[in-house]
C-alpha positions as CSV (number, residue, x, y, z in Angstrom):
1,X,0.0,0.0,0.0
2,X,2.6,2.4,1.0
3,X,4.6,1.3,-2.1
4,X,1.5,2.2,-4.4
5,X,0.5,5.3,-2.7
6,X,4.1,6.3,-3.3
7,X,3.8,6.0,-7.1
8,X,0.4,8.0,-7.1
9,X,2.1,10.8,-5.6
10,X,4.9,10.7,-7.7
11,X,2.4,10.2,-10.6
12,X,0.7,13.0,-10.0
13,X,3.8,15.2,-9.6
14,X,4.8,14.3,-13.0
15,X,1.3,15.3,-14.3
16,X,1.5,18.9,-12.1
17,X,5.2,19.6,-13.8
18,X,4.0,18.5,-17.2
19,X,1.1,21.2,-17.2
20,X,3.4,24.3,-15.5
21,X,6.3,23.0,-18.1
22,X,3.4,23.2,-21.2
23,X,2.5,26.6,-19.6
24,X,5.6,28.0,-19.4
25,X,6.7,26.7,-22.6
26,X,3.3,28.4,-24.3
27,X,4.7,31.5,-22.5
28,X,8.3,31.0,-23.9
29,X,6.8,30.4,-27.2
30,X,5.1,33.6,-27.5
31,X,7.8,35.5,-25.7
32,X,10.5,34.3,-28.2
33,X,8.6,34.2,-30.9
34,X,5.9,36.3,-31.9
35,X,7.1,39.1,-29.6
36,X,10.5,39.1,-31.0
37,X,8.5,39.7,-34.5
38,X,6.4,42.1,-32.7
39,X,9.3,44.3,-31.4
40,X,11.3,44.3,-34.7
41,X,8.1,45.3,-36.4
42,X,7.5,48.2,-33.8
43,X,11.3,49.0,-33.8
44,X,11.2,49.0,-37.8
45,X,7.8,51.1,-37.9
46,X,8.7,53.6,-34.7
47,X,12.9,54.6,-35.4
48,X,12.5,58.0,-33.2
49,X,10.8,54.8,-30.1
50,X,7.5,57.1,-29.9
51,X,5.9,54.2,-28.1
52,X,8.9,54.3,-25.4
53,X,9.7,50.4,-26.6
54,X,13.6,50.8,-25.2
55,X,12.7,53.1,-22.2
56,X,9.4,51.4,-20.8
57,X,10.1,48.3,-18.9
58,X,6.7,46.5,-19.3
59,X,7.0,47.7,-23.0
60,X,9.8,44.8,-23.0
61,X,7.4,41.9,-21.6
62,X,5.3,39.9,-23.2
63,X,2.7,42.2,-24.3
64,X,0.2,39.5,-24.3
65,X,0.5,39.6,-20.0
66,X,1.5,43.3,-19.9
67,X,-1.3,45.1,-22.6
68,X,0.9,46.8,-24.9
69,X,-0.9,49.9,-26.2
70,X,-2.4,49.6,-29.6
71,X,-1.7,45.2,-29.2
72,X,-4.9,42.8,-28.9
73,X,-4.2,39.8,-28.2
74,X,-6.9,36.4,-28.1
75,X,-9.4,35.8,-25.3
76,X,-7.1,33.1,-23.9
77,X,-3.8,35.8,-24.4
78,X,-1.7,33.5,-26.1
79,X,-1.5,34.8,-29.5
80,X,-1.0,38.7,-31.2
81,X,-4.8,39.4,-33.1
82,X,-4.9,43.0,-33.4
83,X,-2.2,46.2,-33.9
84,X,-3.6,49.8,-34.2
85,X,-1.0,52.0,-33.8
86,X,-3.0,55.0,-35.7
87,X,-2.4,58.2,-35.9
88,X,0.9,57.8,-33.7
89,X,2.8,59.9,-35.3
90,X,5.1,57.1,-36.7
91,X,8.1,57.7,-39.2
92,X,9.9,54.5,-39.7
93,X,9.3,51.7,-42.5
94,X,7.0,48.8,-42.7
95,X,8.6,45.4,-42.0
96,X,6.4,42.8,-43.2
97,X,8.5,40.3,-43.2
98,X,8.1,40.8,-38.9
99,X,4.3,41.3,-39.4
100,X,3.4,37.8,-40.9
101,X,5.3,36.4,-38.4
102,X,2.5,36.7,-36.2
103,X,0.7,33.5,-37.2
104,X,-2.5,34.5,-36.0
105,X,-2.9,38.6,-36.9
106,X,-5.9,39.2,-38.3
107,X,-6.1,43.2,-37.9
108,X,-3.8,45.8,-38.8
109,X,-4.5,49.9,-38.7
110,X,-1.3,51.8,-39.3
111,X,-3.0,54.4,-40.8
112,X,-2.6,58.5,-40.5
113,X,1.5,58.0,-39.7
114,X,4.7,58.9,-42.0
115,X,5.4,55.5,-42.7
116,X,7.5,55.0,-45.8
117,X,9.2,53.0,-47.7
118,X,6.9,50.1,-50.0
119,X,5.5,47.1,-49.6
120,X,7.5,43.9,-49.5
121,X,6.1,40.9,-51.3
122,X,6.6,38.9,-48.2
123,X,2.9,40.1,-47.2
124,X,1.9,36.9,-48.8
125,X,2.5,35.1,-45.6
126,X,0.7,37.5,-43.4
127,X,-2.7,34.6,-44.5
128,X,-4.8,35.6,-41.8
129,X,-5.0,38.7,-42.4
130,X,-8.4,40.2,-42.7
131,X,-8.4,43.8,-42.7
132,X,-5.4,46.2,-43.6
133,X,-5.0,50.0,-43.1
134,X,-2.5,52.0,-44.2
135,X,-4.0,54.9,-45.7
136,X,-3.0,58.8,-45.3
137,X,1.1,57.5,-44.8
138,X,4.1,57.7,-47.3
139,X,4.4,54.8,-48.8
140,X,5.3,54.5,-52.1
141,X,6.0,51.8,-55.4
142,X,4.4,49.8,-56.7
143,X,1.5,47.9,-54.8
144,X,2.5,44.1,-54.3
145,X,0.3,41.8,-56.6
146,X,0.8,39.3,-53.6
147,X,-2.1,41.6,-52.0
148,X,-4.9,39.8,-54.0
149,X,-3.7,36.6,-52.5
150,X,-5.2,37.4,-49.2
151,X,-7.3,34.7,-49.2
152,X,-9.2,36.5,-46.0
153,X,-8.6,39.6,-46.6
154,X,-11.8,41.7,-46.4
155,X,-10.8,45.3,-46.2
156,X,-8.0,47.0,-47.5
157,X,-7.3,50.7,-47.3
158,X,-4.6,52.2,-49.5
159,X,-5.5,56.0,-50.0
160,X,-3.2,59.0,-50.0
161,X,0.3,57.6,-49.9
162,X,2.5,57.7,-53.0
163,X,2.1,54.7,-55.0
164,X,3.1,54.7,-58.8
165,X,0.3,52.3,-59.8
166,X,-1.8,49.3,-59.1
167,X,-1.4,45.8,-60.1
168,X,-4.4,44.5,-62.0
169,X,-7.1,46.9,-63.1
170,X,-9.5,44.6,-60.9
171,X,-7.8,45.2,-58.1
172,X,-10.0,46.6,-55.4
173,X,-7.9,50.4,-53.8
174,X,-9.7,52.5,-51.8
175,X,-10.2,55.3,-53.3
176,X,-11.4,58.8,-51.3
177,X,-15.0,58.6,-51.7
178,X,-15.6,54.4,-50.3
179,X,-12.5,55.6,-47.1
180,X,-15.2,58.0,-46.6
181,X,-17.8,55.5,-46.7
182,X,-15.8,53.0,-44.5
183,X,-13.6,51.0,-46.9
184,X,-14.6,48.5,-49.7
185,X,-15.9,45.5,-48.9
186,X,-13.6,42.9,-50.4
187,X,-10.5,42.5,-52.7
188,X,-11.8,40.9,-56.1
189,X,-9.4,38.4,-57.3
190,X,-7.9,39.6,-60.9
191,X,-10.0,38.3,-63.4
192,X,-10.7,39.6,-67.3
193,X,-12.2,42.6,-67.2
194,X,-16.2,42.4,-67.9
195,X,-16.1,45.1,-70.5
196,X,-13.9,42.9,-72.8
197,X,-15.9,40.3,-72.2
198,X,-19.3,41.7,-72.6
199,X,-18.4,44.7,-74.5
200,X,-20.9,44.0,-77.5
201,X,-23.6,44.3,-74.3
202,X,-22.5,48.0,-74.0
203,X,-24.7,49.6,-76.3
204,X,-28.1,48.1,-75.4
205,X,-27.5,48.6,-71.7
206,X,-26.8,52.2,-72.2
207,X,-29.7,52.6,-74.3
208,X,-31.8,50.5,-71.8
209,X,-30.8,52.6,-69.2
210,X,-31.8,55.7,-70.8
211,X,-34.9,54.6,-71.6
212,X,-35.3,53.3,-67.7
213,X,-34.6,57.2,-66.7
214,X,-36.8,58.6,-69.1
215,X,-40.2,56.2,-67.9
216,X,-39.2,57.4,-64.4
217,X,-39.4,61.2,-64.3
218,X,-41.9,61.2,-67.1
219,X,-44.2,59.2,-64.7
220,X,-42.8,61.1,-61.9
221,X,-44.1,64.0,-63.3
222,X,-47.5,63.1,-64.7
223,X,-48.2,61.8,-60.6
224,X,-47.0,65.5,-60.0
225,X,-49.3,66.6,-62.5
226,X,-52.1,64.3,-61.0
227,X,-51.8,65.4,-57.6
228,X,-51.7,69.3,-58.3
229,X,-55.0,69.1,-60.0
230,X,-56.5,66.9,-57.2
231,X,-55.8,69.3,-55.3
232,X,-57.4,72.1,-57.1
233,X,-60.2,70.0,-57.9
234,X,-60.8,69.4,-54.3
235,X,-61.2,73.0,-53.5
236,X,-63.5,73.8,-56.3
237,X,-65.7,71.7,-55.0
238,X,-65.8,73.1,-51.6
239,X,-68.6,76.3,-50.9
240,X,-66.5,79.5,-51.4
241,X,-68.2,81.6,-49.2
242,X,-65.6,82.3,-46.3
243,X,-66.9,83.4,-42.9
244,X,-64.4,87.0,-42.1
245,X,-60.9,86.8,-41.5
246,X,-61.3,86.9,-37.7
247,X,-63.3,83.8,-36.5
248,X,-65.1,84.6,-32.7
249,X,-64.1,82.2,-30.0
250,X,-67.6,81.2,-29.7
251,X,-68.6,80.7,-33.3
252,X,-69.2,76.9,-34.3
253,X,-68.4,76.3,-38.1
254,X,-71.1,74.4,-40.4
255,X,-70.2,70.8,-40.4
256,X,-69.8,70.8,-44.2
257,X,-68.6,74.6,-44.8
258,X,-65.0,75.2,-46.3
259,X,-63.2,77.7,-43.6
260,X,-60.5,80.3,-44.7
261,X,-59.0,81.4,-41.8
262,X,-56.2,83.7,-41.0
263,X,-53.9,84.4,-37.7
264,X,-52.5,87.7,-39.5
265,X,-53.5,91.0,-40.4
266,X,-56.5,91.5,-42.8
267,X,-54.8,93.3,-45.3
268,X,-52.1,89.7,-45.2
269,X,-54.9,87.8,-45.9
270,X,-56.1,86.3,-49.5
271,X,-59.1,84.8,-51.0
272,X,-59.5,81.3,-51.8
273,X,-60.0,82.1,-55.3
274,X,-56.2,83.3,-55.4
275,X,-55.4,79.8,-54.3
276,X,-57.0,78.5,-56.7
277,X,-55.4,80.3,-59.1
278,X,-52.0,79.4,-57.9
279,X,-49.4,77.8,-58.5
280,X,-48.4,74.6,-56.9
281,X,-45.2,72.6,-56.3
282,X,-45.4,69.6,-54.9
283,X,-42.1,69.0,-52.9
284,X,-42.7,66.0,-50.6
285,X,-45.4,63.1,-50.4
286,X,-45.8,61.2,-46.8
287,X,-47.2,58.2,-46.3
288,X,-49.9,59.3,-44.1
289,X,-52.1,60.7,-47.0
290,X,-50.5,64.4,-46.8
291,X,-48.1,66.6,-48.5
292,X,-46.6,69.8,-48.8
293,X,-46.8,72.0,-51.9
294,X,-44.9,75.7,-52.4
295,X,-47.6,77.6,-53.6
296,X,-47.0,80.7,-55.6
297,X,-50.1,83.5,-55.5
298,X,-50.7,85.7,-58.6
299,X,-48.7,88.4,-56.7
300,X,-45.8,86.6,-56.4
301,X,-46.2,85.9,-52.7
302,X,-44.9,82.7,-51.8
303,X,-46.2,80.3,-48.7
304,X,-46.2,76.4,-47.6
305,X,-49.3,74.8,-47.6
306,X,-49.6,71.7,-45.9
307,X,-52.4,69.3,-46.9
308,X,-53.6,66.5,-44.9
309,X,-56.1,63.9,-46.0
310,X,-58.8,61.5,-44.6
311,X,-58.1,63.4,-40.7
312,X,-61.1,61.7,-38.5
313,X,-61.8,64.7,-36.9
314,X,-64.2,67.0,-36.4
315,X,-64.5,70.2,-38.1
316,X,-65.4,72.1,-34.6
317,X,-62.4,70.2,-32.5
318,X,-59.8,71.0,-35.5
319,X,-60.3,74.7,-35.8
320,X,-60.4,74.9,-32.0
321,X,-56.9,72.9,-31.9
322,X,-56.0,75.5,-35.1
323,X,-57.3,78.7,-33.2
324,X,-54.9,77.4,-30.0
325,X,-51.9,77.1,-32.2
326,X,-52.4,80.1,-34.9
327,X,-51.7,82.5,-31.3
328,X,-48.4,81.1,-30.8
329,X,-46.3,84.1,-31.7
330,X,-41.9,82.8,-30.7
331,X,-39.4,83.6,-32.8
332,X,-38.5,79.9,-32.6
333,X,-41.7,78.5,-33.4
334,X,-43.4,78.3,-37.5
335,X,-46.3,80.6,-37.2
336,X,-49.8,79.1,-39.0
337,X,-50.5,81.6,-41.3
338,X,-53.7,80.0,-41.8
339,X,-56.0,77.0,-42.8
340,X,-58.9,75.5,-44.8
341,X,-61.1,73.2,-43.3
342,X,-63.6,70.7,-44.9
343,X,-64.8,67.1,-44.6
344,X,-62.4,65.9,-46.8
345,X,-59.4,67.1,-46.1
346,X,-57.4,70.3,-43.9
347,X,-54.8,72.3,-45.7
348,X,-52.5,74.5,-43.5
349,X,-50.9,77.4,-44.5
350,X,-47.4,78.6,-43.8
351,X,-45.3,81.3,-44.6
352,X,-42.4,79.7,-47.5
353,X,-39.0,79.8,-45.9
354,X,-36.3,80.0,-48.6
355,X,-33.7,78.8,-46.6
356,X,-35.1,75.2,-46.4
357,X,-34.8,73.0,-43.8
358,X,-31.7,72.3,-41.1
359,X,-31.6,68.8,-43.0
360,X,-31.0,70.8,-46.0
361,X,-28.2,72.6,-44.3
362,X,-26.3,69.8,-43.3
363,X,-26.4,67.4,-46.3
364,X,-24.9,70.5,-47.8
365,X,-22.4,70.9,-45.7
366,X,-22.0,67.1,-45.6
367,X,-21.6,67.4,-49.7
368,X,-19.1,70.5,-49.3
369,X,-21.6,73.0,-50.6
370,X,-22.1,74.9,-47.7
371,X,-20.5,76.4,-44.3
372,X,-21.4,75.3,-41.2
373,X,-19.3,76.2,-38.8
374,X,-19.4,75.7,-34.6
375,X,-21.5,79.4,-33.8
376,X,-24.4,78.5,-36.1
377,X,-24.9,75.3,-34.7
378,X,-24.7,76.2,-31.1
379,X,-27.3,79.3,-32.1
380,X,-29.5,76.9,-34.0
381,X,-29.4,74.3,-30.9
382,X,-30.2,77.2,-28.6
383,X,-32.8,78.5,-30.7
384,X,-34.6,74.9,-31.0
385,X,-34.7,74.3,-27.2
386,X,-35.7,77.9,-26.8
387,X,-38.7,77.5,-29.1
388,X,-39.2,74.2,-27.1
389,X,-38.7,75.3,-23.7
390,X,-41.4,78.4,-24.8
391,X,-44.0,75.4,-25.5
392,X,-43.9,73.6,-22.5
393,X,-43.3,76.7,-20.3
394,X,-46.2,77.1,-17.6
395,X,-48.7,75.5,-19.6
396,X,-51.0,73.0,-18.4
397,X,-52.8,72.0,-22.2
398,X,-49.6,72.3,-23.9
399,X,-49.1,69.9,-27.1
400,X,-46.0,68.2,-27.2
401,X,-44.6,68.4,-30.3
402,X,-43.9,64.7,-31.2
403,X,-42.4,64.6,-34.7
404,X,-39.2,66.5,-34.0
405,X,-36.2,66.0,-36.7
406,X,-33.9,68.0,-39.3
407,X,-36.8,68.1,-42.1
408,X,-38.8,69.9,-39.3
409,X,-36.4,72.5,-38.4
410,X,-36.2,75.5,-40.8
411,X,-34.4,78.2,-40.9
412,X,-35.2,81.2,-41.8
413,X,-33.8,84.5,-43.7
414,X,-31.5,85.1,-40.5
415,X,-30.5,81.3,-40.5
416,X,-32.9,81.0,-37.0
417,X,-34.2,77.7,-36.3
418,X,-38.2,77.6,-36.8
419,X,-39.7,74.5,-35.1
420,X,-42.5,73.3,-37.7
421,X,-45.5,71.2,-38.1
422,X,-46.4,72.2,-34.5
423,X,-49.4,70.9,-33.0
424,X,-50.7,67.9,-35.4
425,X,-49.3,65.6,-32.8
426,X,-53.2,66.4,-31.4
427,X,-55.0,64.3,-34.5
428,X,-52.9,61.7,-33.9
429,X,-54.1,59.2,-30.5
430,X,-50.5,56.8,-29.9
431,X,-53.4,53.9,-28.5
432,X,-54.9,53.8,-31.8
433,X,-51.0,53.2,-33.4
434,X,-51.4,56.7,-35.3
435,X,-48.2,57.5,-33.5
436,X,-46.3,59.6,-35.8
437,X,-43.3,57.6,-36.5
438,X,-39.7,59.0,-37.2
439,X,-37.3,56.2,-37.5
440,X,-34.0,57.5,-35.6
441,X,-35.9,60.2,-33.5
442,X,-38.7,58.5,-31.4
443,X,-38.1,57.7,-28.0
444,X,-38.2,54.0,-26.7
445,X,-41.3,54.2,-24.9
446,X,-43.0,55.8,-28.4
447,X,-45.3,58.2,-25.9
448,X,-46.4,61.8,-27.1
449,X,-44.9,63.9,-24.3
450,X,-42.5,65.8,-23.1
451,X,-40.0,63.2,-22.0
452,X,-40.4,62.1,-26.0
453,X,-39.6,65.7,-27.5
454,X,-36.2,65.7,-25.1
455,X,-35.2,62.2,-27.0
456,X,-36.3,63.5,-30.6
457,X,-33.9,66.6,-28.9
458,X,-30.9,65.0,-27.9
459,X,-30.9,63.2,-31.5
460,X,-30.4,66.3,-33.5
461,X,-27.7,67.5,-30.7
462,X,-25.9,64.4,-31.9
463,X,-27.0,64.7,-35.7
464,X,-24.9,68.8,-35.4
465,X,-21.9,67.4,-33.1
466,X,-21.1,64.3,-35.8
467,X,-22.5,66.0,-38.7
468,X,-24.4,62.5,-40.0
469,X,-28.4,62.6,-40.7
470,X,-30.7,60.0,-39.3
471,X,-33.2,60.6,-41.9
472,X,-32.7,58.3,-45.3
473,X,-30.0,56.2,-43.5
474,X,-31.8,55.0,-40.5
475,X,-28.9,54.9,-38.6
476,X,-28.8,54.4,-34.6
477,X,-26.9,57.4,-33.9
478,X,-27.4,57.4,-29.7
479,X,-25.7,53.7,-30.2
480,X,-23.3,54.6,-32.4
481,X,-21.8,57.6,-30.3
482,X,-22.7,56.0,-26.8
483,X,-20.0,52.6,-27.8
484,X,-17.7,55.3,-29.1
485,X,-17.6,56.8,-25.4
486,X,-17.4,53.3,-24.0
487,X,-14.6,52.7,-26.2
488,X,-12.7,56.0,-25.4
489,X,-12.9,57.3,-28.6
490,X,-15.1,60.4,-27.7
491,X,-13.0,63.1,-29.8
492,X,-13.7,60.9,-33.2
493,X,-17.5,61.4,-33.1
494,X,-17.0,65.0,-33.7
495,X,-17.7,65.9,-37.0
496,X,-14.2,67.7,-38.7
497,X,-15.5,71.1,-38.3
498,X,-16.6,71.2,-34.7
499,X,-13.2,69.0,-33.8
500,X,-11.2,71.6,-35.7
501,X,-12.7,74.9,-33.9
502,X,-14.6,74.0,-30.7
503,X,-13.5,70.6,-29.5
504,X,-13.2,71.8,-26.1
505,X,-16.9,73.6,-26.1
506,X,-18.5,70.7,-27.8
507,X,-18.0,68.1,-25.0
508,X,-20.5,69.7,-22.6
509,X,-22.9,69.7,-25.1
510,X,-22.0,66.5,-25.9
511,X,-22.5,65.4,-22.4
512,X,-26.6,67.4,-23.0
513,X,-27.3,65.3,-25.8
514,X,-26.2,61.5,-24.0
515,X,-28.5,63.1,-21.2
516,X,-31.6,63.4,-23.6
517,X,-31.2,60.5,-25.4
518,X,-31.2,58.3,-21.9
519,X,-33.1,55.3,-22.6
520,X,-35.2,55.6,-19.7
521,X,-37.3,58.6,-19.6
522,X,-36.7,59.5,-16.1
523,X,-33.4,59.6,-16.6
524,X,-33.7,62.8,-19.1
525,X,-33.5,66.1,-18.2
526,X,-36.5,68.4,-18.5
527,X,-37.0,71.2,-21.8
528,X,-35.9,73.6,-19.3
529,X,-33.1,72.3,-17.5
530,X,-31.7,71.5,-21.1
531,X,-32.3,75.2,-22.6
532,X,-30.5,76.1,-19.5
533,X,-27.3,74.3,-20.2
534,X,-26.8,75.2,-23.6
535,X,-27.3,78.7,-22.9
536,X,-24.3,78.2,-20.1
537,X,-22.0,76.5,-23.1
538,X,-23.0,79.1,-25.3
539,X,-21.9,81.8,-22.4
540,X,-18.5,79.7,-21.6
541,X,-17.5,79.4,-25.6
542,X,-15.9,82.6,-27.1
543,X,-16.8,84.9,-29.7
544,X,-14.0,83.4,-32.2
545,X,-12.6,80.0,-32.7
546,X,-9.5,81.6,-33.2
547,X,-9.5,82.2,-29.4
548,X,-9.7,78.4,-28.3
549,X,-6.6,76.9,-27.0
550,X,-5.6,73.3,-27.4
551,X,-6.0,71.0,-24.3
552,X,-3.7,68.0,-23.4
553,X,-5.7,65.2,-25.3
554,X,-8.7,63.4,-24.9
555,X,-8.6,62.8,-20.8
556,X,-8.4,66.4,-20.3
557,X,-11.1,67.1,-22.5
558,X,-13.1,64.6,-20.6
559,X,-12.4,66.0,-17.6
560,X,-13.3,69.3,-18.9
561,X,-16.7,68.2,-19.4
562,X,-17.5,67.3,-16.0
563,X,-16.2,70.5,-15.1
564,X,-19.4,72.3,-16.9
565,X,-21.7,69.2,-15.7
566,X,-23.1,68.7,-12.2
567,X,-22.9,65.7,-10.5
568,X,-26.5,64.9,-10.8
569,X,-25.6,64.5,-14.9
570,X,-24.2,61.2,-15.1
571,X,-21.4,60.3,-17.5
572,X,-21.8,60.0,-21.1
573,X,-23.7,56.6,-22.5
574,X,-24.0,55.9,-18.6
575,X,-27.9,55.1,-19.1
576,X,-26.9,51.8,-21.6
């Protein structure tokens, strides 16, 4: 017994020193090989040791154990995955032949550097590679055929270094326009081109196409057509006697009587025979049965009419609702101008702002048309939660707004923010589903109230601080800038502009728009509390970006932020 107890001890020690000895010599394996490859390709890359590689001590570990900066390694930390070393500042050259020595490297962004030199064809053995980045360096040559050999590779950025030319024609570069769109998707193998094999196709694809385009806008503009006369038609048919300008609080409308009604002086007003005589634009169609036409009167006067069909409601409860909002007088707030009221359908009328919308504004900034810089959009976001703030101000039968977004925001001659399509929320009833729905701006809980307005809010903060549009993408922007935050990359959601001359100003009202676009509503501030902070950014930023001063990096921005925040605003993205 003793005997055989012995040799299960002894057993069992050989098992114990067989697992630390297969541990340690994982360890070894990594520490001699692929960090070996790992600091010759740092050491090759980083000649002036930006990254500290010779002065750090942990730097000289395994980075695996000690977290190198900018080095990812697997879940179990036995293997290299990931290098970003972006935007670093790095001069040296690019040693590929150290690169694919890490077997298992599936991610490399080298990108915004002064990297130079070319690209060895020794990048063929980097084969589990699946997404390369070394655009905006100095590279130069010629680009390595050995490249479309990637067998995994998925994304490949190339732009602005110095290269002489590309391989294959088929080979996927990308080119300005897709690194601003994120990068193409793959890297096509080289093939023939299609055009030499197809090119007797040419012809009657072009002249298919043509034809295509021509069908379109020639029944795009007979529906045009269609719809203008509807709507004339429709108002022909309605009496055209018109009860005076001024309507008396007490006075009940005739349940099948066509109203005219004004919120303006008398000599502003019109007949509705110059209506009909006018002529309309249609410029957008909703799904809901309405549309909006520029209407141009005889005299040249020019105003928004807003039409809205098959409304359930009565005539007497809709020119009350009309009569509540046509005495809304804010500089921040669309007037109604006046409406037209029958069975059929309601048609309210605005004055035309030639400015267009703040959607307008910044797809043509987005497309370089336009200026937009940090002072107008902190005036336009102060002028929005002013006009909002006058809504819900003391008022016990207010309307919340419920279809705030870009498209409802115009601006007018002075570039001030006009909040539109105020009070139709009313003919909509959220348990019947008539919710108005704006994919991108509607709160979680999808209630008409003021909680809801502060989400739609804190959207189009986010939409002027990144300068991308929810509307026609769909994107998720409160998701997309809240895992930026998690992931400590708060100074990239910035759009260029902002970043370039109010960094420092934006976060705080950064920090606002995370606050309204908490997912709980409880959690978001009030329309006051929220006019009240941007007016404090507005009074901390100065009068010229030239006066800003640069701040020690991201931390100290971050820091900086909190300073103008009270503790009772939680950090940003805190809420998810």
């Amino acid at each position: 017994m003793p005997s055989r107890r012995a040799f299960n001890l002894f057993l069992k020690g050989l098992i114990c020193i067989g697992v630390f000895s297969c541990s340690i010599a994982v360890c070894m394996g990594v520490e001699s090989s692929e960090f070996e490859a790992l600091l010759q390709l740092v050491r090759a890359v980083d000649p002036q040791d930006v990254l500290k590689v010779g002065q750090n001590a942990p730097m000289r570990q395994n980075p695996c154990m000690h977290k190198w900066k900018g080095v990812t390694c697997s879940s179990h930390s036995t293997s290299i995955t990931e290098i970003r070393l972006e935007n670093l500042n790095l001069s040296g050259i690019l040693d590929a032949d150290s690169l694919c020595k890490l077997p298992n490297l599936r991610i490399v962004n080298l990108a915004r550097n002064q990297i130079g030199g070319t690209i060895s064809k020794s990048i063929l053995h980097c084969t589990r590679l699946t997404y390369l980045n070394l655009s905006s360096n100095i590279l130069s040559g010629r680009i390595p055929k050995a490249l479309t050999k990637l067998k995994y590779l998925r994304r490949l950025d190339l732009f602005n270094n110095h290269f002489t030319s590309t391989v294959v024609d088929s080979m996927a570069i990308v080119t300005e326009s897709e690194s601003l769109n994120g990068g193409s998707d793959s890297v096509p193998r080289p093939s023939t081109p299609w055009y030499k094999r197809y090119k007797f196709m040419v012809p009657l694809v072009v002249e298919l196409g043509f034809f295509l385009l021509f069908m379109y806008f020639v029944g795009r503009q007979a529906a045009k057509l269609a719809e203008d006369r509807e709507i004339l038609k429709s108002l022909r048919n309605s009496p055209l006697k018109m009860p005076p300008p001024n309507v008396q609080e007490g006075e009940k409308p005739l349940e099948n009587r066509s109203e005219l009604v004004f919120f303006v002086e008398e000599h502003e007003s019109f007949k509705l025979e110059d209506l009909l005589e006018a002529t309309a634009d249609l410029r957008n169609q909703s799904f809901s049965s309405s549309g909006l036409y520029k209407v141009i009167l005889k005299n040249n006067a020019l105003y928004a009419v807003k039409r809205l069909k098959k409304l359930q409601v009565p005539l007497e409860e809709f020119g009350q609702t009309m009569r509540q909002i046509g005495i809304i007088k804010h500089p921040n707030i669309l007037p109604l101008f006046g409406y037209n009221s029958t069975n059929e359908e309601k048609l309210l009328i605005y004055k035309f702002q030639s400015n267009g919308s703040l959607l307008n504004l910044l797809e043509s900034y987005t497309e370089g048309k336009r200026d937009f810089p940090w002072r107008l959009r902190l005036s336009i976001a102060c002028g929005i939660s002013r006009g909002l703030d006058f809504i819900y101000q003391g008022s016990n039968d207010c309307i919340p707004h419920g279809n705030l977004k870009l498209s409802n925001i115009l601006l007018d001659d002075n570039d001030e923010p006009l909040i539109s399509e105020y009070g139709l929320s009313s003919f909509f009833d959220p348990k019947k589903g008539c919710l108005i729905s704006s994919n991108g701006y509607t709160a979680p809980e999808k209630m008409l109230s003021e909680k809801g307005d502060v989400y739609s809010f804190g959207v189009i903060l986010l939409e002027l601080l990144t300068g991308k549009t929810v509307e026609g993408t769909g994107i998720d922007l409160p998701k997309w800038v809240t895992a930026m935050v998690k992931e400590e990359w708060t100074g990239e959601v910035f759009d260029k502009e902002v970043a370039k001359a109010a960094k420092e100003w934006a976060f705080p009202l950064l920090n606002i728009a995370l606050k309204c676009v908490s997912a709980s509503p409880t959690n978001r501030p009030t329309v006051e509390e929220v006019y009240e902070k941007i007016e404090e950014v507005i009074h901390d930023t100065p009068n010229s970006s030239d006066s800003t001063t640069e701040c020690g990096g991201y931390q100290d921005n971050y820091c900086m932020l909190h300073s103008f925040i009270p503790e009772t605003w939680d950090t940003p993205g805190s809420n998810y």
